[in-house]
C-alpha positions in Angstrom: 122.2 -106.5 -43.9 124.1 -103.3 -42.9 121.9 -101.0 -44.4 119.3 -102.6 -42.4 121.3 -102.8 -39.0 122.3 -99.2 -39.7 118.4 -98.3 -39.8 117.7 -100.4 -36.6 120.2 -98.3 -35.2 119.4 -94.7 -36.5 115.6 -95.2 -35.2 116.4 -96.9 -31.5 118.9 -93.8 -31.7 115.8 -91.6 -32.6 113.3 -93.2 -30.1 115.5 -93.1 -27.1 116.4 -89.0 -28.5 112.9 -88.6 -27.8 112.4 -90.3 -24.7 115.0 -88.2 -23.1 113.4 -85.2 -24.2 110.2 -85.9 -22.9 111.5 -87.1 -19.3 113.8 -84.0 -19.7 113.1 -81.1 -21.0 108.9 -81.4 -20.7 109.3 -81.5 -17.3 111.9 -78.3 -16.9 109.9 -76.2 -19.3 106.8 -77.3 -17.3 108.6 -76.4 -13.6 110.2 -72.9 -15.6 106.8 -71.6 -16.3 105.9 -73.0 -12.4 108.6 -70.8 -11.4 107.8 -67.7 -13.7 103.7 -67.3 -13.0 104.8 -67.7 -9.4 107.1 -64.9 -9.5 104.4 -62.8 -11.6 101.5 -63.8 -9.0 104.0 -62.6 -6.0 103.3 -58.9 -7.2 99.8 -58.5 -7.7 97.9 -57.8 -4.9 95.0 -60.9 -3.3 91.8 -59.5 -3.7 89.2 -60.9 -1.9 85.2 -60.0 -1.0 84.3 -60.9 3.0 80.6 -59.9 1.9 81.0 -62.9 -1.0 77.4 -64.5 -0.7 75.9 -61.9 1.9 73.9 -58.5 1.5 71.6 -60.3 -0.7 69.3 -58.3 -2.0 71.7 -55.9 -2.2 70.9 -52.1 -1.6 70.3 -50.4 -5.2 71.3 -47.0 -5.9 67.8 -46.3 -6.6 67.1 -46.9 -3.2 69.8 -44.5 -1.7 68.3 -41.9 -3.7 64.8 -42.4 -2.0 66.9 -42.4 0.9 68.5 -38.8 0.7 64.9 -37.7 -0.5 62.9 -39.2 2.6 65.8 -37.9 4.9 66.0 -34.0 2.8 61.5 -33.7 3.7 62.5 -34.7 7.8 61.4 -31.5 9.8 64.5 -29.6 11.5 66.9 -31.1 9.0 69.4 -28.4 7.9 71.4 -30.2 5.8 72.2 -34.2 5.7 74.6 -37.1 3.5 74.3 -40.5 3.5 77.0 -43.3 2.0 77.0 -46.7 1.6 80.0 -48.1 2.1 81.9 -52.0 3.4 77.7 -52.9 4.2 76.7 -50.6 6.3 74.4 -47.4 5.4 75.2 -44.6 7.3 73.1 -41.4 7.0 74.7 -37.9 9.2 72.4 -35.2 9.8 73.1 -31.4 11.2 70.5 -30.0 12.4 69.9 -26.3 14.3 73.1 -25.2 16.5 70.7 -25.0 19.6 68.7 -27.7 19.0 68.4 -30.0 22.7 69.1 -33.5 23.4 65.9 -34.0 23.3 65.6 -33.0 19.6 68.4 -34.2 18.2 67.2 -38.0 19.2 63.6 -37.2 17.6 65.2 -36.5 14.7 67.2 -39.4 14.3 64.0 -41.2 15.2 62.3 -40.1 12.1 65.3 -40.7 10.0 65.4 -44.1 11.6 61.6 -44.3 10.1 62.7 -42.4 7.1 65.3 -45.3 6.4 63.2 -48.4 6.7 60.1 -46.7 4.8 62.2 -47.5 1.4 64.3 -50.1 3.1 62.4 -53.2 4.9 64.8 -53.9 8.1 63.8 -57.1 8.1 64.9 -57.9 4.3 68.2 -55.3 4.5 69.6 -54.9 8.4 68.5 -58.4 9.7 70.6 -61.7 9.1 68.6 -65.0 7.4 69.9 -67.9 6.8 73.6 -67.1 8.1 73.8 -64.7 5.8 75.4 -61.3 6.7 73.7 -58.1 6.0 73.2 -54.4 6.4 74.1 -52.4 9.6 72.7 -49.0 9.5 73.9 -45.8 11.0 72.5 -42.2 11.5 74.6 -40.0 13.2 72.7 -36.7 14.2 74.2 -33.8 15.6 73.8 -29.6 16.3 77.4 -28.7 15.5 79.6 -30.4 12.8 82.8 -31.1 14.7 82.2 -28.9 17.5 83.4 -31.4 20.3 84.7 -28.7 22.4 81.2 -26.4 22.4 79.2 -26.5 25.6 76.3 -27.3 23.8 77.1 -30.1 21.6 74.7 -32.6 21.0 75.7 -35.7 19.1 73.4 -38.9 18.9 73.8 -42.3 17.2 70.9 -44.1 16.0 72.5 -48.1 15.6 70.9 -51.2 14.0 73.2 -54.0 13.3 71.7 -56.6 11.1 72.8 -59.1 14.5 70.4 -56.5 16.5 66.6 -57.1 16.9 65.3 -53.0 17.2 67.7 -50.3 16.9 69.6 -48.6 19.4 69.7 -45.1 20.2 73.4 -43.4 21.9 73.5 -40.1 23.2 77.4 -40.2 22.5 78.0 -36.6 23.3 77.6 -37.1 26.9 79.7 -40.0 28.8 78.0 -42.2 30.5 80.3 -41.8 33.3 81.2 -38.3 34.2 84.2 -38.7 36.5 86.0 -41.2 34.4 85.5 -38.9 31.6 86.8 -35.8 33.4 90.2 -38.2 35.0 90.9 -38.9 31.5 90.7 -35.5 30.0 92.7 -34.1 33.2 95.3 -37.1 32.3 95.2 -36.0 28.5 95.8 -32.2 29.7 98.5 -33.0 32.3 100.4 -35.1 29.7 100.2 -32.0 27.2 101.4 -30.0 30.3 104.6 -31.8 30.7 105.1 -32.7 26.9 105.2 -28.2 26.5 107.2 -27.6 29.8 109.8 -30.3 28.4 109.9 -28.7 25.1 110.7 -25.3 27.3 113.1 -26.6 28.6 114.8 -28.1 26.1 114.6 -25.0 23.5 115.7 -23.2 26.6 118.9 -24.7 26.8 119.6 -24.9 23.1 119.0 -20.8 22.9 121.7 -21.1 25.8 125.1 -19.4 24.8 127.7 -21.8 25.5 130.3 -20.6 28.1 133.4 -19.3 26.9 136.8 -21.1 26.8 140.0 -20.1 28.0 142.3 -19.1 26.1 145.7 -21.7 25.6 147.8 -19.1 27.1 145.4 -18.7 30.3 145.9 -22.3 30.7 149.3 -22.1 30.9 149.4 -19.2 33.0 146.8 -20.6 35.5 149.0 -24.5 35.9 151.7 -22.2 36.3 150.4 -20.7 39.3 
């Protein structure tokens, strides 16, 4: 009888061991590795794609090169580049230093043609279905960064895939002159009193400071 009570007791001994690990330990090795891949996930960056599901078909890079080759054969193109980058094409063109407004547009006219000759706008730069797609972009202009010469031309040629024909932007001109001007007089003025200030602050540092009296002086001078 006591070997079999001591039996009884070893395995209720053994099951309720177990249970208590299970309801224990189970659940604090489940809530450490909780902890752990939390801690791990905390320092990788979220990626994410906001075109997930859109610019489908997508633009191959096939494609880009007929691109660059229609765009190279364009008549008064000196030299051009075109990237494809967060869905939108963009394509910049320089052409001749005096080439005229006038020019400038028909040029990014026929790259506008140039474009959707390999690339159907209605199948790339228009949305269907909800879906997102292509905006396209040629920037043409006479002088590359040459903001400041008197006869820089710079047009935009724009179609968004939200926009039913493209637009054309003669951005090198404002489209209203005095607010323009009032705002580059306010930008120089600004300059203006950002150097004088400067002036007049390295002025006074180049300054020699003004000598002290001597201790004895001092004396001398109460005395009096």
């Amino acid at each position: 009888m006591s070997q079999n009570n001591n039996r009884r007791k070893f395995t209720t001994l053994h099951i309720v061991f177990t249970v208590c690990f299970i309801l224990i330990f189970v659940p604090a090795i489940y809530f450490g590795w909780m902890l752990v891949s939390t801690y791990l996930d905390s320092h990788s960056p979220v990626l994410g794609n906001r075109y997930e599901n859109d610019l489908n078909p997508a633009i191959t890079k096939d494609q880009l090169t007929q691109v660059d080759n229609a765009v190279s054969q364009i008549e008064g193109v000196d030299s051009h580049e075109v990237h494809l980058a967060t869905g939108t094409l963009r394509v910049y063109i320089d052409v001749a230093d005096d080439a005229t407004p006038e020019t400038v547009q028909a040029i990014s006219d026929s790259a506008y043609q140039a474009v959707v000759g390999v690339l159907d706008p209605a199948v790339y730069f228009s949305q269907a279905n909800g879906m997102k797609m292509y905006d396209l972009e040629i920037h043409t202009s006479n002088i590359p960064d040459g903001r400041d010469a008197e006869y820089f031309v710079y047009g935009i040629n724009t179609k968004t895939s939200s926009m039913d024909s493209p637009q054309y932007q003669l951005v090198s001109v404002p489209k209203n002159a005095e607010i323009a001007q009032s705002l580059r007089d306010a930008v120089e003025a600004r300059k203006a009193a950002e150097a004088a200030a400067e002036a007049e602050q390295q002025a006074q540092q180049d300054q020699p400071a003004e000598e002290q009296p001597a201790e004895g002086e001092e004396k001398t001078e109460a005395q009096q």
